[in-house]
C-alpha positions as CSV (number, residue, x, y, z in Angstrom):
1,X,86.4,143.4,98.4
2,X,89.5,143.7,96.5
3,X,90.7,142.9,93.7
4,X,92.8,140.0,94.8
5,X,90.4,138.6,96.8
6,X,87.9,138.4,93.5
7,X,90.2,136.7,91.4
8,X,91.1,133.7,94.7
9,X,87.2,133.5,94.9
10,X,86.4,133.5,91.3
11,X,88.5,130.6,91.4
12,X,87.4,128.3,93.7
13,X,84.2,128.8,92.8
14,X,85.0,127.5,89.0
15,X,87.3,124.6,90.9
16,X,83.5,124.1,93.2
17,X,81.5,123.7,90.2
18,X,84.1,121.6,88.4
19,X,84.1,119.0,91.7
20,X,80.5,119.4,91.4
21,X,80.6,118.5,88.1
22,X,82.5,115.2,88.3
23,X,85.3,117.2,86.2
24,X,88.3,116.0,88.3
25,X,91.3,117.3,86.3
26,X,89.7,120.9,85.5
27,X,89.2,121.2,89.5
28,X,92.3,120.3,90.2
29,X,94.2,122.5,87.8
30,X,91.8,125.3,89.1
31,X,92.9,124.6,92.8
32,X,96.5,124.7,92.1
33,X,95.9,128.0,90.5
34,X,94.4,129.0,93.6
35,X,97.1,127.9,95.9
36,X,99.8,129.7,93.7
37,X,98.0,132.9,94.1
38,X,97.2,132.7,97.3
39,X,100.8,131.5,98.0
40,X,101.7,134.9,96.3
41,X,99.5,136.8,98.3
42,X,100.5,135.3,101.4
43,X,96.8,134.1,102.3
44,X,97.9,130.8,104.2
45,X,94.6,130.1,106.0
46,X,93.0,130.6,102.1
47,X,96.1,128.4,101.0
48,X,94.8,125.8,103.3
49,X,91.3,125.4,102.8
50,X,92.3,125.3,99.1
51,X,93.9,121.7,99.8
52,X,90.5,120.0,100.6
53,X,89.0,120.2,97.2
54,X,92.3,119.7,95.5
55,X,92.4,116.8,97.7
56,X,89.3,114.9,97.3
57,X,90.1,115.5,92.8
58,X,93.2,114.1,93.1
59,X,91.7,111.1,95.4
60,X,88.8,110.6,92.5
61,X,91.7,111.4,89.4
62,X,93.5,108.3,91.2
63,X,90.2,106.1,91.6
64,X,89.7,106.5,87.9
65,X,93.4,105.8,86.8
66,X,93.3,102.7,88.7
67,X,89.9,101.4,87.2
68,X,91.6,101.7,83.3
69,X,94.6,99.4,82.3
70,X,97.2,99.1,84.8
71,X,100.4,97.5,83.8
72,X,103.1,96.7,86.6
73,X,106.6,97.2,84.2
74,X,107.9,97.6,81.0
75,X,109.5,95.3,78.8
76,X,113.1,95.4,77.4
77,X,112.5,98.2,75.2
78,X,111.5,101.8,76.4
79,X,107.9,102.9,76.5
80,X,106.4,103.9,73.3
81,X,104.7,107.3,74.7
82,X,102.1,108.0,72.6
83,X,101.3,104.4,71.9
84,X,100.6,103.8,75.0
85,X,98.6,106.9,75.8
86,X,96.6,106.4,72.5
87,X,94.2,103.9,72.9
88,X,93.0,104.8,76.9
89,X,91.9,107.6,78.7
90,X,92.9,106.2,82.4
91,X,95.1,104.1,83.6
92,X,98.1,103.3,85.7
93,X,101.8,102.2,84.5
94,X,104.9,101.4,86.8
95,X,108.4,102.4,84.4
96,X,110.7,99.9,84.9
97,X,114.2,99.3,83.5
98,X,115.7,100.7,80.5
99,X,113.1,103.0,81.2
100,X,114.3,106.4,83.3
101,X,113.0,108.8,85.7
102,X,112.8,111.1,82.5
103,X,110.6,108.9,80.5
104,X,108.1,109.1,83.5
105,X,108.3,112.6,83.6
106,X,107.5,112.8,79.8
107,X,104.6,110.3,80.1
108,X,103.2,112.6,83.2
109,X,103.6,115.5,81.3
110,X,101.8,114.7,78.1
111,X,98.9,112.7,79.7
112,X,98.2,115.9,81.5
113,X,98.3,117.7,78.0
114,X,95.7,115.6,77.1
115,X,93.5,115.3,79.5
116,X,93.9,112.0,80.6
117,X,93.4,110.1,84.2
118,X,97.0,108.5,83.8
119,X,99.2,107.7,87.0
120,X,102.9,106.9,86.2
121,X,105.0,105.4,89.1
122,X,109.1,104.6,88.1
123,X,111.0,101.5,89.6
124,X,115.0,102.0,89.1
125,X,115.1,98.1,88.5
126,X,114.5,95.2,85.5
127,X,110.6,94.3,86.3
128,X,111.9,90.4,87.0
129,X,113.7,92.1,90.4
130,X,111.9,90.8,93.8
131,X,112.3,93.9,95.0
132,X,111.5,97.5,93.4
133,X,112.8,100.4,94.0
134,X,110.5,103.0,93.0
135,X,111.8,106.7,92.8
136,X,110.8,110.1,92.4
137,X,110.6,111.9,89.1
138,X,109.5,115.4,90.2
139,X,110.5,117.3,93.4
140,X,112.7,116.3,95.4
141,X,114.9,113.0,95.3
142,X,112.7,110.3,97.5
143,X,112.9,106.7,96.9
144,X,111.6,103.4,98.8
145,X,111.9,99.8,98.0
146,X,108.7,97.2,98.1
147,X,108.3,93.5,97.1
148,X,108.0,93.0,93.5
149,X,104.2,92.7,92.6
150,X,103.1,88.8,92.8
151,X,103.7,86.2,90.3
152,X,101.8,86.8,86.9
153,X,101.7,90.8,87.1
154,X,104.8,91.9,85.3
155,X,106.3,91.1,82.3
156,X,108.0,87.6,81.7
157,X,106.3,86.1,84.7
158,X,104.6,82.9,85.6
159,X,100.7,83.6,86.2
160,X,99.6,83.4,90.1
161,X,96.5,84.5,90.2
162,X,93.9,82.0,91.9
163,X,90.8,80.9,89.7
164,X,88.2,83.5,88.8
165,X,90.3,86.2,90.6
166,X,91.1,89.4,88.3
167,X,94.5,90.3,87.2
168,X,93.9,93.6,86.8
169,X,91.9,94.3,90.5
170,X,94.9,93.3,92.1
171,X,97.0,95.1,89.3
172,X,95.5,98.2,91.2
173,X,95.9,97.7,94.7
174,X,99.4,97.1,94.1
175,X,99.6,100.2,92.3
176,X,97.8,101.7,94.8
177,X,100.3,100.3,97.6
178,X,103.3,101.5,96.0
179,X,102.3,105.2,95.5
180,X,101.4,105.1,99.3
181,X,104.4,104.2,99.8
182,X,106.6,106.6,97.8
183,X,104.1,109.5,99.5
184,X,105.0,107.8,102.8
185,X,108.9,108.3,102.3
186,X,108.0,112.1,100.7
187,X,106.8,113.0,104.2
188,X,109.3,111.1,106.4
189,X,111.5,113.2,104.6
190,X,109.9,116.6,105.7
191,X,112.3,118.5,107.7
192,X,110.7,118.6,110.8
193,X,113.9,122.0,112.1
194,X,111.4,123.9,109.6
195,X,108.6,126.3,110.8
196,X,106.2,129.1,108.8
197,X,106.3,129.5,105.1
198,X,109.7,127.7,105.0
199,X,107.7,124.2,105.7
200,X,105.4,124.9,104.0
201,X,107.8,125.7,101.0
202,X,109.2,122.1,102.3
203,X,106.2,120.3,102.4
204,X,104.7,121.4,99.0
205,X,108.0,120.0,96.9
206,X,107.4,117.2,98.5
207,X,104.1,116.9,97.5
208,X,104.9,117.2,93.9
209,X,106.7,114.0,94.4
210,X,103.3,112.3,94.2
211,X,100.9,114.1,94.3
212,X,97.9,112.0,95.6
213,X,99.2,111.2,98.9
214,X,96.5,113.0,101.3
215,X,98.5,112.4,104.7
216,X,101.0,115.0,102.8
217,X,97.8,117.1,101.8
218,X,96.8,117.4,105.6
219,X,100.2,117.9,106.9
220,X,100.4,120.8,104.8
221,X,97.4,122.6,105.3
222,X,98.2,121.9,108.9
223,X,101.5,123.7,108.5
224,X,99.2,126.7,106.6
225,X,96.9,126.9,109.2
226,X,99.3,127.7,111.6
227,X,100.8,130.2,109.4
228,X,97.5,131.8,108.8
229,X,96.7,131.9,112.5
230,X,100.0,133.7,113.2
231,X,100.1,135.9,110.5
């Protein structure tokens, strides 16, 4: 066995045990190690049975963001970072105007520094707009617009919610809604002209726009399989 082939198996077996162990965020920065290397190597049909376990983390990662805090915009002033960071360990949090796509990006970034099951979505409009338009912050540009979330679940609105329902269950599947559909525009962007390593160069930025989507997971270990089959 070679060398390179002990290091991709050493690996996946600490990204197995991680999974096994409920430790979500270890497995999946474990698989993504995995798939650079095997990337690298040019290992596609490797590459692609990588994507299962990094799929099924990133579906638990989300299942735990959504079951913390979820707000649905921002205020008038920008997001205080570490404020919000510093009293939860999961959660969920649509950026909405004066916030930018860069904020998101910074709130991304340091929630992964520490550790945290934090899902950040952005929305290029005030959070009072009937309609959102939510837009990428990493990878390519992709964007979509959905209705606003219902009366009662963003800032300065009216409350809507019907007696005894809870604010913050349907907080999440609206949350939950909108990050299907940004993932839904990343792949109706793919270029479908593309074949071989160059889709699947394709289809991997695109699944950096959100990461969680699993249609885009499948479609591109489909697009490795092939490439490992006629390699």
């Amino acid at each position: 066995m070679s060398t390179a082939t002990e290091k991709l198996d050493g690996i996946m077996e600490r990204a197995s045990q991680a999974l096994a162990d409920l430790d979500y965020l270890v497995c999946e920065a474990l698989c993504l190690e995995a798939l650079a290397e095997a990337r690298d190597q040019r290992r596609f049909g490797f590459y692609a049975r990588v994507l299962l376990p990094l799929q099924e983390a990133r579906r638990q990662r989300r299942m735990i963001a959504a079951q913390g805090k979820v707000d649905l915009g921002t205020t008038k002033t920008k997001v205080d970072t570490e404020h919000w960071l510093s009293d939860r360990q999961a959660g969920c949090l649509v950026l909405t105007q004066p916030n930018t796509l860069e904020d998101a990006r910074e709130l991304t970034e340091r929630a992964q520094r520490e550790n945290k099951y934090v899902e950040v979505l952005f929305a290029d409009n005030v959070p009072t707009a009937s309609r959102w338009t939510l837009r990428s912050y990493k990878g390519p540009a992709v964007s979509c617009e959905i209705d606003a979330p219902p009366p009662g679940q963003t800032p300065g609105q009216t409350p809507g919610q019907s007696p005894g329902q809870s604010p913050n269950l349907d907080h999440a599947q609206w949350f939950l809604y909108a990050t299907e559909r940004l993932g839904d525009a990343a792949l109706a962007s793919a270029d479908e002209t593309l074949t071989g390593e160059s889709l699947i160069r394709d289809l991997e930025a695109l699944l950096s726009v959100f990461p969680d989507h699993e249609l885009l997971h499948q479609r591109l270990a489909q697009a490795a399989r092939t490439v490992g089959t006629n390699g």
